[in-house]
C-alpha positions in Angstrom: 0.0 0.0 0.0 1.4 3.4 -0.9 0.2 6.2 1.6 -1.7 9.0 0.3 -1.7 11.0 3.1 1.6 9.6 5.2 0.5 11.8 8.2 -2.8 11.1 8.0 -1.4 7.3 8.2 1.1 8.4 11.3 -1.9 9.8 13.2 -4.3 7.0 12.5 -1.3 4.8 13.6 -0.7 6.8 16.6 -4.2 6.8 17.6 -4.5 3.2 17.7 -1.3 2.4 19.7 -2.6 5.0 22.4 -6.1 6.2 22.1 -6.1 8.3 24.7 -4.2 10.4 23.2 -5.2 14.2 22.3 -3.0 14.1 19.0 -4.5 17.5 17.9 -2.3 19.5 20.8 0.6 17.3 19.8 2.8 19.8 17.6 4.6 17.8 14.6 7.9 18.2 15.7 7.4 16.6 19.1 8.9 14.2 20.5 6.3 11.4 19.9 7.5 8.7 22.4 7.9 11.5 25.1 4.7 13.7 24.6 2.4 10.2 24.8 4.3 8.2 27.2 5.2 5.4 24.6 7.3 2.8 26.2 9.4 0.4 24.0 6.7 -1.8 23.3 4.1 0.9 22.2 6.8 2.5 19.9 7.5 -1.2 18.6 3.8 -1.8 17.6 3.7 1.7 16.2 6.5 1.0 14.1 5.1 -2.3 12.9 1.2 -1.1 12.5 3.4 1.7 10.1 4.8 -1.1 8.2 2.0 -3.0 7.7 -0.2 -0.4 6.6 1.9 1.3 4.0 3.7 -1.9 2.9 7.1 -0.9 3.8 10.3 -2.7 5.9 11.4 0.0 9.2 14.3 -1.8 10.4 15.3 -0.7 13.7 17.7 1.6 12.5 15.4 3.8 10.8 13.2 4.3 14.7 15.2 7.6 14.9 13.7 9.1 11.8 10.5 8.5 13.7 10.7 10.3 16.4 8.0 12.9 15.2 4.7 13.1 13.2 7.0 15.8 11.1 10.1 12.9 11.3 7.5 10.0 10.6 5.6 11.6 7.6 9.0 12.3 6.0 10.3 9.1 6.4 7.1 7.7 4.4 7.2 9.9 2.0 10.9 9.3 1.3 10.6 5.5 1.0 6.8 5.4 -0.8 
């Protein structure tokens, strides 16, 4: 699947792994892990809901360019 929208996919994502989470006060160059609390396991299934829905590998090296919606969209975008 090739994202249309890759934040649109990040925030859908993101809602999912914690939806509890007021993502609409969440600026897009937060730190996403920080500003909702993720712990290792929530980033991990973030990371892999990301790669299911668009289709594409995130090794573990590539978390870092994650770190943000801003970060995360980019990173789609880059490998779509």
């Amino acid at each position: 699947m090739k994202p249309t929208d890759p934040l649109a996919v990040v925030r859908a994502t993101l809602h999912e792994v914690a939806p509890e989470a007021d993502l609409d006060r969440l600026a897009p160059t937060t730190d996403i892990r920080e500003a909702l609390e993720l712990d290792s396991l929530d980033f991990l299934r973030f990371v892999e809901l990301l790669s299911e829905r668009t289709g594409r590998r995130i090794d573990e090296d590539d978390y870092p360019r994650l770190a943000t919606m801003a970060e995360a969209g980019a990173f789609l975008t880059a490998v779509a």
